[in-house]
C-alpha positions as CSV (number, residue, x, y, z in Angstrom):
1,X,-164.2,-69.9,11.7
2,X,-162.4,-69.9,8.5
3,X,-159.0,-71.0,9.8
4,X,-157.7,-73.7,12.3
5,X,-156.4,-71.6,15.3
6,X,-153.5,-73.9,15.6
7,X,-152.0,-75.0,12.6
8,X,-153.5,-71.9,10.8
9,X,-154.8,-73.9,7.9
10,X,-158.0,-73.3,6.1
11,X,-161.0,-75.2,8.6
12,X,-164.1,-74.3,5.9
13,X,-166.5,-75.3,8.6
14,X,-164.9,-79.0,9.5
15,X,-165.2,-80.0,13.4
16,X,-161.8,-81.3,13.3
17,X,-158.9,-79.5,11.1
18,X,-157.8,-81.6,8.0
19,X,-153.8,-80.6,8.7
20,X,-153.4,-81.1,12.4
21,X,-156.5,-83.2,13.7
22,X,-157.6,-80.4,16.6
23,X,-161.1,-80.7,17.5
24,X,-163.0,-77.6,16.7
25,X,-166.4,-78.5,17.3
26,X,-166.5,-76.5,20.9
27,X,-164.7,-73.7,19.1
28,X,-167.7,-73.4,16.3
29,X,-170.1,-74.0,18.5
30,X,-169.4,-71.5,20.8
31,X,-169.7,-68.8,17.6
32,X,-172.4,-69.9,17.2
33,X,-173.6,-69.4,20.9
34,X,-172.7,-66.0,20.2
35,X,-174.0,-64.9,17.0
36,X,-177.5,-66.6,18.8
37,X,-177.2,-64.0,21.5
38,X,-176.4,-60.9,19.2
39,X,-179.5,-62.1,17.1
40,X,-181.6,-62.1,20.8
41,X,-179.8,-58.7,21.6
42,X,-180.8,-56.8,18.2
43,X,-184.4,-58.8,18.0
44,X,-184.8,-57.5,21.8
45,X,-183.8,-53.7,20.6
46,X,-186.3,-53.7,17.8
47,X,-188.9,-54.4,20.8
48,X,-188.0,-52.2,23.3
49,X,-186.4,-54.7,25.5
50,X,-183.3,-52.8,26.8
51,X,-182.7,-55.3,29.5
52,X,-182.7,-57.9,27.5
53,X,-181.1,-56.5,25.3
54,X,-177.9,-55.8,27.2
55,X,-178.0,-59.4,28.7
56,X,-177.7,-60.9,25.4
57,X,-175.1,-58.3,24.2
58,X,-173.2,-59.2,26.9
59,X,-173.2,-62.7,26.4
60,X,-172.3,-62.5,23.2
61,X,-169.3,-60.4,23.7
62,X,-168.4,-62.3,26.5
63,X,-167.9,-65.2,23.3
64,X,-166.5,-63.0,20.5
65,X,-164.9,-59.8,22.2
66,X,-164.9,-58.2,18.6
67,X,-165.5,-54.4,18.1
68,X,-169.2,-55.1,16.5
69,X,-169.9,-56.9,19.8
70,X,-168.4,-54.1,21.8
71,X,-170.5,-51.7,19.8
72,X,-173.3,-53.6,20.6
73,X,-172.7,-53.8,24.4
74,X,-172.3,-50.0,24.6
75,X,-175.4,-49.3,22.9
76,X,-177.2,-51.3,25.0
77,X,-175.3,-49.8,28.2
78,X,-176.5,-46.5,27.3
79,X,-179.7,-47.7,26.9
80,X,-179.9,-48.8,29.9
81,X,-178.3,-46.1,31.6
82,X,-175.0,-48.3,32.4
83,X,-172.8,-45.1,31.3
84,X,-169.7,-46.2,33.5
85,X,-169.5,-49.5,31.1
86,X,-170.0,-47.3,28.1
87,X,-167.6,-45.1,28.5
88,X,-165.2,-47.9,29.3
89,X,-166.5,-50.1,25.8
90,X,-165.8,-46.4,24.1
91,X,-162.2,-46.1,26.2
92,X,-161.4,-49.0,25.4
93,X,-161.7,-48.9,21.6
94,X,-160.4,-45.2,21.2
95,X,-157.1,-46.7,23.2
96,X,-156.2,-49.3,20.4
């Protein structure tokens, strides 16, 4: 997170913003929860585990909802023959 989501000042990886004192521990450690699971979701495609795969994607775009993570989701929909929530990921983006 490289700025306070209240005050908008710059956070550079503090737990509590310098400016306005909000806590942003859960905040950072919830990135972090999700940049876990995208790791788990790519590690899991490089070994065949779609499943898994999707389960971790999902999680982690459940966190972040962030077009790399929506990317990630649909790829691992298709994969997993989910093509209803692909071609909503896919709707979804060509909408915006």
């Amino acid at each position: 997170m490289d700025r306070c989501p209240v005050c908008n000042a710059s956070s550079e990886e503090q737990r509590v913003c310098r400016r306005c004192k909000a806590p942003l521990g859960k905040i950072m450690d919830l990135e972090q929860d999700a940049i876990e699971h995208r790791e788990k979701a790519v590690k899991a495609f490089k070994e065949n585990r779609f499943h898994e795969m999707f389960f971790h994607a999902k999680r982690c775009r459940g966190i972040v909802n962030s077009p790399e993570n929506s990317q990630l989701l649909a790829t691992a929909a298709i994969l997993i023959r989910r093509f209803d929530l692909a071609y909503f990921l896919w709707h979804q983006k060509t909408a915006q």
